[in-house]
N, C-alpha and C positions, 0 to 999 in steps of 0.2 A: 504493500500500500504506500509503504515512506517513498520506493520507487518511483511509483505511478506519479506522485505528488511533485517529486523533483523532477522530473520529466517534462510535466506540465506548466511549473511554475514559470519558466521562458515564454511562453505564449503569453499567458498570463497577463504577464507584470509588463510586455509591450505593450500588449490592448490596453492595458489600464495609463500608459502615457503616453502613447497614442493618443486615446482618448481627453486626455488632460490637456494635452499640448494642441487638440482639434477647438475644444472650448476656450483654451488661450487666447486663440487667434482670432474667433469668431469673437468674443468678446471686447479684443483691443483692434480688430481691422474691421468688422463687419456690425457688430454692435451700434444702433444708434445712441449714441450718449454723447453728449454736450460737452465739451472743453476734450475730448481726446482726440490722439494726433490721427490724421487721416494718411493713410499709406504711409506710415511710419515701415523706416526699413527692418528689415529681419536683423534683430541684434546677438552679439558675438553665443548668449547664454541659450537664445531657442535654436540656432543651429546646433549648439552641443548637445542639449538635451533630445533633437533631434538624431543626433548619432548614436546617443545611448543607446534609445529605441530601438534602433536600427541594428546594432552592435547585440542586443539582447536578443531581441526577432534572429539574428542571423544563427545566435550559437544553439537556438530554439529547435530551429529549422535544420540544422547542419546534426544536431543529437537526433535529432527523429527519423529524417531521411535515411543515414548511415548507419547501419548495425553491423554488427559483426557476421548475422544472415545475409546481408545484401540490401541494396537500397528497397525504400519502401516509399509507396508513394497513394494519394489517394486526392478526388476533388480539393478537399477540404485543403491540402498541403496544396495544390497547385493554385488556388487564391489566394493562400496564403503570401507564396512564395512570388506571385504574380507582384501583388501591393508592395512587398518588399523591393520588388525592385523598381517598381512605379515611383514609390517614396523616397529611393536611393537617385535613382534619376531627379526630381524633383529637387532633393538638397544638392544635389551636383548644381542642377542650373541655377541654385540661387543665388550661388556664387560673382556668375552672369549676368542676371535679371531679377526685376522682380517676381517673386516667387509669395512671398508673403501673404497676400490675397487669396492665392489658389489651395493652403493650407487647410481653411476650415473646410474642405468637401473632402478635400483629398487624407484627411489624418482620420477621421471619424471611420471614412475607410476600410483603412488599413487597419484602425484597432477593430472592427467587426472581424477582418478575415483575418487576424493573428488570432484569435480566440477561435477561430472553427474547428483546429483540431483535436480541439481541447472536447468540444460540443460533439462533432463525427470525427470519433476517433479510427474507425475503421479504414485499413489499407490491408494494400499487397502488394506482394514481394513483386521487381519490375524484373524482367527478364535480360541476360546481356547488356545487363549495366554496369561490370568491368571492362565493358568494350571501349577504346577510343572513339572508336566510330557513333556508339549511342550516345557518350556525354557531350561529344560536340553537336551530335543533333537535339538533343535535350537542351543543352545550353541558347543552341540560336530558337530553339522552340520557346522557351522561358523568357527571352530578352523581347523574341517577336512579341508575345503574348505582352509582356510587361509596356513598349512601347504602345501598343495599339491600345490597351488597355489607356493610355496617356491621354492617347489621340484623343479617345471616345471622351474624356472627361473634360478636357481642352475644347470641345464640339460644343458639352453642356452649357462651359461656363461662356464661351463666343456665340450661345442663341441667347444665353440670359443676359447677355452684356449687350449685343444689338437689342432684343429686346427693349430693355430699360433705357436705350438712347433713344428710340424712336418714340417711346413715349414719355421722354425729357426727364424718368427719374431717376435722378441723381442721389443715389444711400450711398453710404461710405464704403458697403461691399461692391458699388460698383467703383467708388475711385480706388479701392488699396487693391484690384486689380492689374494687369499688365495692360498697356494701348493695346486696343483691340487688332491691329497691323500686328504688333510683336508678337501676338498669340496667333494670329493668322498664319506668320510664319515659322515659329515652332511647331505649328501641329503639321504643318506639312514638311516639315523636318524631321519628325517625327516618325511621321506616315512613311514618310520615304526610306528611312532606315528600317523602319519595321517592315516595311515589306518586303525587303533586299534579305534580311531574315527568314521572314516567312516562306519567301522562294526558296532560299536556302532548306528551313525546316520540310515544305512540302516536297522540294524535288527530290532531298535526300532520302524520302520516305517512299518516292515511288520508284528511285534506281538502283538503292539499295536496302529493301526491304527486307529481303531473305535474311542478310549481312547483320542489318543491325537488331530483326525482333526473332529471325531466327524462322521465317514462315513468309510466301510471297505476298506481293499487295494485292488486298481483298478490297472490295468495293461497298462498303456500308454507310452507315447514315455518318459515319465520323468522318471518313474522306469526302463525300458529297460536302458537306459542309465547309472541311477545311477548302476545296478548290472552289465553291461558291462565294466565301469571303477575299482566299487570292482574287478571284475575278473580279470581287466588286473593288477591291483598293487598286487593282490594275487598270481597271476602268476611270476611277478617280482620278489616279495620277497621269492619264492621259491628258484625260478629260482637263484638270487644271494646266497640263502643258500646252495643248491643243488650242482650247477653245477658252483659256481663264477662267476655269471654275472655279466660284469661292461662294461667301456667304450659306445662303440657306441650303442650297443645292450640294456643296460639298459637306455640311455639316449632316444631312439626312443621309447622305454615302456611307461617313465614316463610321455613325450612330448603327447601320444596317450592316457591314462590313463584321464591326466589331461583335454584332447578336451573333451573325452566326458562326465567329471563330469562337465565341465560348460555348455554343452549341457543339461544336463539334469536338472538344473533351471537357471540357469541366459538365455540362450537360448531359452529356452520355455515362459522364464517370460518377453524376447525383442520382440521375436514372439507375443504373445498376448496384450503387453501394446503399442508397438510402432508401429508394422506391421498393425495387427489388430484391435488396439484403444480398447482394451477389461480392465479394472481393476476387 
């Protein structure tokens, strides 16, 4: 039981400053109250505490996945693991930009999906996960997912930011925001690496399939999905090279792109572990 307890207490104790650090920021950026600073920058002490978080989530993440059986893996760990690096990317860029703003959506988050393993704890052992070849496709499949996951939230906050200009209201979560342009062009910064990814993750899945799961490539509702998403963000990023897609139009892309790449394994992998009680 003391196990199980110290196992868990990594998950834990990120969601709970996660969570602290989400009401922070909603509080001092997005909060309407009289005399406080409006897009105050992210100061030296919420990036640190921000790394803790991060630094505790990781050693959370790194004991659960890795046993001495073999890697283990389940929905619950791959949104986990997804946010984690959503959140790691995010404190990279704040370095860059402002970031502060996009905190309160983005931390609440991540302390939901650091506590899911905790919640569904059920996994299974992953097959050919000493292999070279699986951890580099696992890896660009984890960064894909992590970026696109970005994308879609970056989409949110650039319909609720147009939104709110067109109808002149001006809250403080709209100023401690980033210029709606700088966001325009991160997310298809974004977009763009994640999908260089994602090709990466799908191609390697259907030329060397045997290689890396150990069985040829099958055609199920998990592959339809993953090349229905490539196709929609290869579409996009035509489409904005092409013809300058932006605003509303690339925003319901990326929003439709990103449903159905989490359909196609976190979806299938709640379906079968929680619906159906299958590991």
């Amino acid at each position: 039981m003391a196990d199980i307890v110290i196992q868990l207490l990594p998950h834990i104790l990120a969601a709970l400053i996660y969570g602290a650090l989400g009401f922070h920021f909603w509080n001092t950026r997005w909060r309407e109250v009289e005399g406080q600073c409006v897009a105050c920058p992210m100061q030296t002490w919420e990036r640190s505490a921000i790394a803790l978080a991060l630094a505790i989530h990781a050693a959370g993440l790194y004991d659960a996945l890795f046993t001495e059986a073999g890697m283990r893996f389940s929905f619950s760990f791959a949104l986990s693991l997804m946010m984690w690096l959503a959140v790691l990317i995010y404190w990279l860029e704040s370095f860059m930009a402002r970031m502060e703003g996009m905190q309160p959506m983005v931390l609440p988050l991540a302390a939901g999906c650091a506590v899911l393993p905790v919640i569904f704890p059920n996994v299974h052992l992953v097959a050919h996960a000493s292999a070279t070849g699986f951890k580099l496709h696992f890896l660009a499949a984890m960064l894909a997912y992590s970026l696109l996951t970005l994308s879609a939230l970056h989409a949110i906050f650039m319909g609720f930011t147009e939104r709110s200009l067109h109808n002149r209201s001006l809250k403080r979560s709209l100023a401690s925001l980033p210029p709606l342009l700088t966001m325009e062009s991160l997310l298809f910064k974004m977009l763009l690496i994640g999908f260089v990814l994602l090709t990466l993750t799908v191609g390697s899945g259907v030329f060397f399939s045997e290689a890396l799961f150990g069985k040829p490539l099958s055609v199920d509702h998990k592959t339809l999905f993953a090349f229905a998403s490539w196709g929609i963000f290869a579409t996009l990023l035509i489409g904005r090279h092409a013809w300058g897609w932006r605003g509303k139009r690339a925003l319901r892309w990326t929003l439709a792109g990103f449903a159905l790449l989490i359909l196609a394994y976190v979806g299938s992998r709640f379906v079968a572990e929680v619906v159906l009680g299958r590991i």
